[in-house]
C-alpha positions as CSV (number, residue, x, y, z in Angstrom):
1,X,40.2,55.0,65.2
2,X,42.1,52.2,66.7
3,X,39.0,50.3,67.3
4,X,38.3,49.8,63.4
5,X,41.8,48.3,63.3
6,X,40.5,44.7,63.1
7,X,37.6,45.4,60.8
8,X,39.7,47.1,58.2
9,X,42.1,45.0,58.5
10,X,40.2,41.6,57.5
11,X,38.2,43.6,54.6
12,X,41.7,45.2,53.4
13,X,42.6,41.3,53.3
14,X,39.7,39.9,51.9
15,X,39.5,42.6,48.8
16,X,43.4,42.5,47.8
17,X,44.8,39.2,50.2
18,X,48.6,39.2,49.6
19,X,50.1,40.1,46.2
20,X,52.0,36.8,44.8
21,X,54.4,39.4,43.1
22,X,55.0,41.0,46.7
23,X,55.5,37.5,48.1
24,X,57.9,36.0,45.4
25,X,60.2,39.8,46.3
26,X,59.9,39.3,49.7
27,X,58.2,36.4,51.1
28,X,55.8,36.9,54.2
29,X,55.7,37.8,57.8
30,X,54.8,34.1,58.5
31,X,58.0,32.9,56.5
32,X,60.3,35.3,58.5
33,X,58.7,34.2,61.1
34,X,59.5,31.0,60.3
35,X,62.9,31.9,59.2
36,X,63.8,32.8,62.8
37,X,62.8,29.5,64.7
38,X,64.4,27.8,62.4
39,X,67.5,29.8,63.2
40,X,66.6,29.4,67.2
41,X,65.6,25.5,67.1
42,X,68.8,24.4,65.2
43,X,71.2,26.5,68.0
44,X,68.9,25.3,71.1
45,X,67.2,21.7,70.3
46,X,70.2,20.1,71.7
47,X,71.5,18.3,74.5
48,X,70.1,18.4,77.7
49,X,67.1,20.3,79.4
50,X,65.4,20.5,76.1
51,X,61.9,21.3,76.7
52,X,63.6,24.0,79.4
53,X,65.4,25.4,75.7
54,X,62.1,25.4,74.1
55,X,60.5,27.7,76.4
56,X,63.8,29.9,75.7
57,X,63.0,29.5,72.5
58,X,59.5,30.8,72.3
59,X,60.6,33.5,74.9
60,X,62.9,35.0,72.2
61,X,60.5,34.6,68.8
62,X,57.7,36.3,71.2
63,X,60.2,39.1,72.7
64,X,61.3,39.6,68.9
65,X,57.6,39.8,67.5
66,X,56.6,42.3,70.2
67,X,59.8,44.3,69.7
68,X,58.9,44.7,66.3
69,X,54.9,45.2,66.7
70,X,55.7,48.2,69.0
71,X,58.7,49.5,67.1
72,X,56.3,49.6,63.8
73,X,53.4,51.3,65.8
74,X,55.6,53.8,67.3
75,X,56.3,54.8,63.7
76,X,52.6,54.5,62.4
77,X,51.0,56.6,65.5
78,X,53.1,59.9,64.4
79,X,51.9,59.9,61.1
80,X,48.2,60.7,59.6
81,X,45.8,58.1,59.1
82,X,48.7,55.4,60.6
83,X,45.8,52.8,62.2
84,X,45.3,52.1,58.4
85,X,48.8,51.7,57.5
86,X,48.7,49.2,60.9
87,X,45.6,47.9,59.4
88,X,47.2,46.7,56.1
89,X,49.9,45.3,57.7
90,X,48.0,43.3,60.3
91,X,46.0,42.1,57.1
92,X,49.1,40.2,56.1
93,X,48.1,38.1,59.2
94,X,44.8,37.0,58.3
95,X,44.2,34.0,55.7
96,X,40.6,34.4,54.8
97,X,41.2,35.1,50.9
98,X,44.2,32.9,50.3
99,X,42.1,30.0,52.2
100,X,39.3,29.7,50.3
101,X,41.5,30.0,47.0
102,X,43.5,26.9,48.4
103,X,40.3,24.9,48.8
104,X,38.8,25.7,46.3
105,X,41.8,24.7,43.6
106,X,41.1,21.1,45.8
107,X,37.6,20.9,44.3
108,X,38.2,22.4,41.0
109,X,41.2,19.7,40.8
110,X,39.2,16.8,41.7
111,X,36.7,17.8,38.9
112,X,38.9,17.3,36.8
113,X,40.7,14.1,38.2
114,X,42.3,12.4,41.3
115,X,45.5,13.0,41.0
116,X,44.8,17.2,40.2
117,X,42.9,16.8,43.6
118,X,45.5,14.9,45.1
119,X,48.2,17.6,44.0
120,X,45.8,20.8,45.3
121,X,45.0,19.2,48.6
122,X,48.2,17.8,49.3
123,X,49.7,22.0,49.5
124,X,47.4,22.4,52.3
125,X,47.5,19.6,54.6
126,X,50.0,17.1,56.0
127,X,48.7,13.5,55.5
128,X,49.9,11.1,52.7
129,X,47.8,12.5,49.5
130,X,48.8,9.3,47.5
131,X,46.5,7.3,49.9
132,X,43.5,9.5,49.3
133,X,40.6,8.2,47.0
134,X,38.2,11.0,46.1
135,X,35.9,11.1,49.3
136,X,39.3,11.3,51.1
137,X,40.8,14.3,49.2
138,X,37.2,15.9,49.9
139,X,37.1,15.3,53.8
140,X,40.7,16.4,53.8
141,X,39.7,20.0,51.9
142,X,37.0,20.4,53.8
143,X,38.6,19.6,57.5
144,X,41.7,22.0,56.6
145,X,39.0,24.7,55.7
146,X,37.2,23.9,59.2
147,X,40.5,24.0,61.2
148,X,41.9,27.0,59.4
149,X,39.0,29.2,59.8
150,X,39.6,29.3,63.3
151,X,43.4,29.2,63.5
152,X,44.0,31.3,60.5
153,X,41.3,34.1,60.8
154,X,39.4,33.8,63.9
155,X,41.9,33.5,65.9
156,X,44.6,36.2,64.8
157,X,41.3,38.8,64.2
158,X,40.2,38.0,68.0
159,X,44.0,38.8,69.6
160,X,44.1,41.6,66.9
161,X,41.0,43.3,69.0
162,X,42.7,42.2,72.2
163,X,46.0,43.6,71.4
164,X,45.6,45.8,68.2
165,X,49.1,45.0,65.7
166,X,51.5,43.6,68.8
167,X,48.4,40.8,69.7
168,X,48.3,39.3,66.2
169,X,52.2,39.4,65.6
170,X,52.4,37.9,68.7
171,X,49.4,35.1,68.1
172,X,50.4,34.3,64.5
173,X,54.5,33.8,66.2
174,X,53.1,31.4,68.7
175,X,51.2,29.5,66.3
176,X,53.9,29.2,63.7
177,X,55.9,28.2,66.7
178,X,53.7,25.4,67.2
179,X,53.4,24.6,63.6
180,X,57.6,24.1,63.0
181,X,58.2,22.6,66.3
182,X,55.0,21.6,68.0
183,X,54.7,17.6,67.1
184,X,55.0,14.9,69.1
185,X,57.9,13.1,67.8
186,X,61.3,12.4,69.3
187,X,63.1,15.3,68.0
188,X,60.3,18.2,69.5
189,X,58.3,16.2,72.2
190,X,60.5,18.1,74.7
191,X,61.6,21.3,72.7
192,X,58.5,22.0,71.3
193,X,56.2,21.5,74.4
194,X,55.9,25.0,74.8
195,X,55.2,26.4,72.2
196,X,52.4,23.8,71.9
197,X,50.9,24.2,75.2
198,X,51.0,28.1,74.7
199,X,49.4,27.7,71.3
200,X,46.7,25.6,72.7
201,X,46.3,28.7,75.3
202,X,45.9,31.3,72.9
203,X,43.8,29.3,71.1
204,X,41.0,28.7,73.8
205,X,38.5,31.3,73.0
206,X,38.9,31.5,69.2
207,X,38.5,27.9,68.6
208,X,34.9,28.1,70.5
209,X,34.2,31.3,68.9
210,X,34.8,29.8,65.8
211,X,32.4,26.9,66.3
212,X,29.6,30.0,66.7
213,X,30.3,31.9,64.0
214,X,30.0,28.5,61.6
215,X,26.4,27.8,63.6
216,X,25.4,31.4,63.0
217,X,26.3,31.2,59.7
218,X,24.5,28.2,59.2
219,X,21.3,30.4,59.5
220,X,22.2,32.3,56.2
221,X,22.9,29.2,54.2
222,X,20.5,26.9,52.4
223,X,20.0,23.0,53.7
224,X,22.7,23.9,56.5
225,X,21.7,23.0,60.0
226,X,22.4,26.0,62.9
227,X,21.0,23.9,65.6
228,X,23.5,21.1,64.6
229,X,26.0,22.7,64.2
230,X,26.6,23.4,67.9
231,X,25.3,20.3,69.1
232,X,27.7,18.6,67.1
233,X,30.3,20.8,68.3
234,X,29.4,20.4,72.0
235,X,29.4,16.3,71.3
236,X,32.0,15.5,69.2
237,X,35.0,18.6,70.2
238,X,36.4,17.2,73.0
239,X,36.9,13.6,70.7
240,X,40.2,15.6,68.6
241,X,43.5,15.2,70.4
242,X,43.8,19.2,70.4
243,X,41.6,20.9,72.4
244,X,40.9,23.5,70.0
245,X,40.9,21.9,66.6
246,X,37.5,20.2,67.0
247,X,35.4,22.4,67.4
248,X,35.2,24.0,63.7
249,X,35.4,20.5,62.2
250,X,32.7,19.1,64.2
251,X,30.4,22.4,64.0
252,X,31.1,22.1,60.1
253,X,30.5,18.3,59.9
254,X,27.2,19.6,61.7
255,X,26.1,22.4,59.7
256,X,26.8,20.2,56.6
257,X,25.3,16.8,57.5
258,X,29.0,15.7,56.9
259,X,31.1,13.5,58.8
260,X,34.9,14.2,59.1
261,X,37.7,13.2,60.8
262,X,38.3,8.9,60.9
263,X,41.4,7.3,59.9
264,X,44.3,8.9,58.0
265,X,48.0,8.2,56.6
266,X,50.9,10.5,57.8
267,X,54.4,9.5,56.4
268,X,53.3,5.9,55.9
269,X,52.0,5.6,59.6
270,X,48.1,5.2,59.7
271,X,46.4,7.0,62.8
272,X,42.8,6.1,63.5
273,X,41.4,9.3,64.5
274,X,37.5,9.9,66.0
275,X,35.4,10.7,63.5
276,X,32.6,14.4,64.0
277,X,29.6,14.5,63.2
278,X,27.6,11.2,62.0
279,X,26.6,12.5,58.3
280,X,27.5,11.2,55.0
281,X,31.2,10.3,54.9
282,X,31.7,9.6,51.1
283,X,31.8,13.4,50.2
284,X,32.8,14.5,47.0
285,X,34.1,18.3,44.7
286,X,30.5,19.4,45.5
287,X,30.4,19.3,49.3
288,X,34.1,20.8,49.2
289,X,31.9,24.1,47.3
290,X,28.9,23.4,49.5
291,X,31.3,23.7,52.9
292,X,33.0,26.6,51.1
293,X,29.5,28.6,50.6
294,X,29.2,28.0,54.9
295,X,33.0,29.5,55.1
296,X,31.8,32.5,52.8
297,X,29.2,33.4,55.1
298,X,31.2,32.9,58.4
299,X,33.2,35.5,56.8
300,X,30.5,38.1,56.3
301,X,28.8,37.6,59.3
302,X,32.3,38.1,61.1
303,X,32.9,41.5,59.0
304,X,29.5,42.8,60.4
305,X,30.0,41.4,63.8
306,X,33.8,43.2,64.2
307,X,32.2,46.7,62.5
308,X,29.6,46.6,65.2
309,X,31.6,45.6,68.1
310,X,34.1,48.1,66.5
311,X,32.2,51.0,66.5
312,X,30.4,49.9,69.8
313,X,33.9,49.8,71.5
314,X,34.8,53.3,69.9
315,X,31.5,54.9,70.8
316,X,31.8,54.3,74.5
317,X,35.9,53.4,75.0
């Protein structure tokens, strides 16, 4: 029953996500997570040989994570029906639910004004929210919805069918990792190349996967454009500065007739960024809904991909 692991684990998600009640007790796996390098980084970012420390550091959050993983399906293999204890807990990795709720409060807040837009998107991504007009708050929404689709539930679904619980405790510690400590500044250019290099590794294959899925999903969803999609993808990816970050946003910009990316403002510094796709670029609440009805989809076609590759894998593992 291992194999239905993943499935069950992003439906559990999806239906009940994570109980704000449960999080205010207790916070979240990602919070301890982040808990711990925050512990590690202010005992190792020091002196000398730093980037040499920050492959330390990853060493330990990973060694902890896996620990933990195995410790916790030691415990959930001796008991009955334990793969969907392991699948509720792995669902506390996945993002799909809470995503689209934090998207969605950017359009419902720019429907009502600027500065409720401003305030909703400004909880999900980094740049300068007070230099946003309203096409800016809507490319913003949309490109964290792109990004996140692959880094928060393509991504930790894929290493959770490659490594059942330990693979996505493992992925979601790396990418946290990079997250915290992964900029390029001078405090974490050197301690943090690790844990951005490795994040770009176990990112690879989900990014690209991602970029798919949105294409196929594209299919299912009126006035969005498969074929586009990809070619955009295939063009404009290799533009972003990550090697995995463009491909959702440019198979999105794609899909929607969109184009994303382009100049933005982080801490008062302006960085002009390539732009994907070569759509409309004054987008507005609508086109946050319209990209969300794309993410939707994505979403059911990857449920019915994962049961059929699940039940695939268990009919002939």
């Amino acid at each position: 029953m291992s194999w239905l692991l993943a499935p069950a684990a992003l439906l559990i998600e999806r239906l009940i996500g994570y109980p704000p009640g449960l999080f205010r007790l207790i916070g979240h796996p990602v919070t301890w997570m982040g808990a711990l390098i925050t512990w590690l980084e202010a005992r190792l970012n020091t002196g000398a040989n730093r980037r040499l420390r920050g492959i330390l550091m990853l060493g330990l959050l990973l060694l902890t994570a896996m620990a933990i993983a195995l410790l916790i399906v030691a415990v959930t293999r001796r008991v009955p029906f334990g793969w969907v204890l392991e699948a509720a807990l792995a669902s506390t990795l996945l993002a799909q639910k809470e995503l689209g709720r934090a998207v969605k409060a950017v359009a419902d807040g720019l429907n009502l004004s600027l500065d409720s837009g401003r305030r909703a998107v400004s909880q999900i991504v980094g740049r300068d929210p007070e230099t946003l007009d309203e096409s800016g708050v809507a490319r913003a929404g949309i490109e964290s919805l792109a990004e996140s689709t692959s880094d928060g539930i393509v991504a930790p679904l894929f290493w959770l069918f490659v490594g059942g619980l330990p693979g996505i405790l493992l992925y979601k510690a790396a990418n946290t990792a990079d997250s915290m400590v992964g900029h390029r500044n001078e405090r974490y250019a050197e301690f943090g190349w690790a844990s951005a290099r490795f994040d770009d590794l176990v990112n690879w294959i989900p990014a690209r996967l991602s970029a798919l899925l949105v294409a196929a999903a594209a299919f299912l969803v009126r006035r969005a454009d498969p074929e586009h999609a990809w070619s955009t993808a295939l063009r404009d990816a290799s533009k972003h500065a990550s090697p995995n970050a463009g491909w959702p946003e440019a198979a999105f910009a794609g899909a929607l007739g969109f184009q994303l990316g382009g100049p933005r403002s982080y801490e008062g510094e302006v960085h002009d960024l390539p732009a994907f796709g070569d759509g409309r670029a004054d987008l507005r609440a609508g086109d946050i809904l319209k990209s969300l009805e794309l993410y939707w989809m994505a979403m059911n076609v990857l449920l019915a991909l994962s049961v059929a590759l699940a039940l695939i894998l268990w009919r002939f593992a």
